[in-house]
N, C-alpha and C positions, 0 to 999 in steps of 0.2 A: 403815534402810529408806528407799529414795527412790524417792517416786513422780512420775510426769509425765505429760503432756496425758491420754495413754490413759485413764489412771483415769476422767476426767470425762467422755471422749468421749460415752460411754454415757447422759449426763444431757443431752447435746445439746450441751455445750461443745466447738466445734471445734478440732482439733490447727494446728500451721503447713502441714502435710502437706496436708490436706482440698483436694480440686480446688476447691470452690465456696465456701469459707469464709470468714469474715469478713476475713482475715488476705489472701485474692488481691485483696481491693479496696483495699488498701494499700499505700503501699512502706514497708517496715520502718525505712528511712531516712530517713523523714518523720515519722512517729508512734511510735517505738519508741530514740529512740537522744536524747540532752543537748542535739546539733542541732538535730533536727527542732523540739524544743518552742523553742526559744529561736528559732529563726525563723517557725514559724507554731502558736502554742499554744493557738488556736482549735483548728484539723486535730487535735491531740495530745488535745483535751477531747474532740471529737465521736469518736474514734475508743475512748478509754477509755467514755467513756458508753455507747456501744452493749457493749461489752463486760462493763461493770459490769449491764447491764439484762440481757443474756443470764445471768451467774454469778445473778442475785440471783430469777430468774425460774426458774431450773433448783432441779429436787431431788439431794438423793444416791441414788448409787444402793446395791446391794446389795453392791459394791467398798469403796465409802467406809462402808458399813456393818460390814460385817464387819473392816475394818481400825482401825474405832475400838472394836469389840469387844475385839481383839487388845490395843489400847494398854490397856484399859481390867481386861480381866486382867493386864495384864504393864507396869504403870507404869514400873517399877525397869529395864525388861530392855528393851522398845521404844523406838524414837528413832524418831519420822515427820518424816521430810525431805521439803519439794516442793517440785518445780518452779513446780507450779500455782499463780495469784494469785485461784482463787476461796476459797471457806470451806466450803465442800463437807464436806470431812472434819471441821472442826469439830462443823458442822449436824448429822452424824453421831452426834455426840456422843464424838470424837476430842479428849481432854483438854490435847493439847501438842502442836501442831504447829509446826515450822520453816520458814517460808516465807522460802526463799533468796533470791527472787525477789520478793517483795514480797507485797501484795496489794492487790485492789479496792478492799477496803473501807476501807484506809486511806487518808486525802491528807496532803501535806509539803507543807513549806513552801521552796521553792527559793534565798529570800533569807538565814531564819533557821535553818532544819532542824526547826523546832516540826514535831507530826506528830498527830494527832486524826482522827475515824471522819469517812472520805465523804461526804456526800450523795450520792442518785443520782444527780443531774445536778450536774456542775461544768464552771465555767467559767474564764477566763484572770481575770479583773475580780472573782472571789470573791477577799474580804481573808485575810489571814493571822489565825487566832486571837488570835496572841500580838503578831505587829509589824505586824501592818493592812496590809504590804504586799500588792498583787493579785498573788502570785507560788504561787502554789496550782499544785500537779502532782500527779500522781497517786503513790502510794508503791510503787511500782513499780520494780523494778531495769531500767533499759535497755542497751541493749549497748552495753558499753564502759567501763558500770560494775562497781566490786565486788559481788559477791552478797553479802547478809546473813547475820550469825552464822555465820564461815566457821569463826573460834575453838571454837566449840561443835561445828561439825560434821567439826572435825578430830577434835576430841577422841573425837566419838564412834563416827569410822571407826578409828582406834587404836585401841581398846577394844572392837570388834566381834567376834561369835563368828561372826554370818552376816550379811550383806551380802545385803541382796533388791531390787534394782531391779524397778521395777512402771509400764509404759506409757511407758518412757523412751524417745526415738531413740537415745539415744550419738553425739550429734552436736553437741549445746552442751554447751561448758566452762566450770568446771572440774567442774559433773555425772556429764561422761560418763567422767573419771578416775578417778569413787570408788571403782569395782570395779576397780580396778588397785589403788589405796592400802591399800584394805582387804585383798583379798587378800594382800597382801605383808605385811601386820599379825595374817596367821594367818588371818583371816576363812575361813571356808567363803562361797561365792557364788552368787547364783540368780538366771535371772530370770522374770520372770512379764511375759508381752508379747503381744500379739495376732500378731507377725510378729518375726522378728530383728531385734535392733538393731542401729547399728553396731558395737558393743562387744562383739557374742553369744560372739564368742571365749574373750573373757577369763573368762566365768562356768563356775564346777563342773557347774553344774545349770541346765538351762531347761524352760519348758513354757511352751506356747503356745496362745492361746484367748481369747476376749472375757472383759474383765475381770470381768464380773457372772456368770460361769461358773468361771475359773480361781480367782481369789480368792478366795471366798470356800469353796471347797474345800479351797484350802491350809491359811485360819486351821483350819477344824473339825479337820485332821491335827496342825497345831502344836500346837493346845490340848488336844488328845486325846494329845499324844505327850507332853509337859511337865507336864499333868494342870491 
C-alpha cells in the first residue's frame, strides 16, 4: 500500500499541487534538491521548519485512522509505504510505516550520516550528535537522491496480492512505477484518489473521493470481507 500528499491534505498539509501552498513560495531547486542546501542552508532550515511546524501542529485524520486500523488487524498482510514525511499515520497509531522519502522528524547528519529525532526548529550551526560537525540537514530524501528501504519495498511489491495507491499523483519516480511492478508480479490493483492520477491507467480498480470519505469505507469492506 503507498500512500501520498492526498492522504494528509485533509489534516491541512498541503500537496506540491495546492495553488497557494507552501511549496509556490519556493523553488524546489533551492530548498528541496543536495544543491540548494550546500549553497544556502539557512533557505533549506527555514523552509524545513515551517514545514516540520505545519506536520507537527496537524492532527490525523480519519484516512490515517482507519489505515492504521487495517495495519493493526493485518500486521502479517499490510506493508504502509509513503511518500509523506510527516508521522501522521504513526500518530494514528499505524505500527510500521516506510517512509521512502524521509521524515520531519528526523535530522542527519551531511558530514557523518549519524541520524537522531529533530528539534523543531533547526538550523545550519546545530552540531552533529556524534562528530560536532554543524552539518545538520533535515532527513529528508531530496530530488536527485535515492529513496529509502527501496530493498524492502521491492521485496514487498513482488510479494503483493493487491497493490492500493492512496492520494498519489503518478508523477514522481520510482513511486509512481509501483503499480506497473506489482501488477506484473500478479498483484491485483486499486486506486483510491480524490481525482486521476497519472498512472489511473494502469490500475484494475479506482474510486475516487476525499480521502476521509473513501478510505475509510474501503478498510470497513476489507475487514469485513477477510473477517
Amino acid at each position: 500500500m503507498l500512500t501520498g500528499a492526498g492522504l494528509s491534505a485533509e489534516s491541512g498539509l498541503g500537496t506540491f499541487r495546492d495553488k497557494d501552498g507552501l511549496w509556490t513560495r519556493y523553488d524546489l531547486n533551492e530548498v528541496a534538491t543536495p544543491e540548494g542546501f550546500a549553497k544556502n542552508p539557512k533557505l533549506v532550515h527555514e523552509f524545513y521548519n515551517a514545514r516540520r511546524a505545519n506536520s507537527l501542529d496537524a492532527q490525523p485524520n480519519a484516512a490515517h485512522a482507519a489505515l492504521a486500523r487495517l495495519q493493526r488487524a493485518r500486521p502479517d498482510r499490510v506493508t504502509l509505504i509513503t511518500q509523506n514525511v510527516d508521522d501522521l499515520l504513526e500518530r494514528a497509531g499505524a505500527p510500521d510505516v516506510i517512509h521512502m522519502h524521509g521524515a520531519l522528524t528526523g535530522a542527519l547528519c551531511a558530514s557523518c550520516g549519524h541520524r537522531w529525532p529533530a528539534p523543531r526548529v533547526m538550523d545550519p550551526d546545530s552540531p552533529c550528535p556524534a562528530c560536532a560537525r554543524p552539518a545538520t540537514r533535515p532527513d529528508i530524501v531530496w530530488f536527485g537522491e535515492m529513496p529509502y528501504h527501496m530493498g524492502r519495498i521491492e521485496a514487498a511489491l513482488q510479494g503483493a496480492d493487491l497493490f492500493v495507491a492512496i492520494g498519489t499523483s503518478g508523477n514522481v519516480y520510482p513511486a509512481a512505477g509501483f503499480v506497473q511492478e506489482a501488477g506484473l508480479a500478479g498483484a491485483q490493483t486499486l486506486e483510491l484518489n480524490l481525482e486521476p492520477s497519472a498512472t489511473v491507467s494502469l490500475f484494475d480498480d479506482v474510486r475516487f473521493g476525499s480521502a476521509t470519505a473513501i478510505i475509510p469505507a474501503w478498510v470497513a469492506e476489507v475487514l469485513d470481507d477477510r473477517g
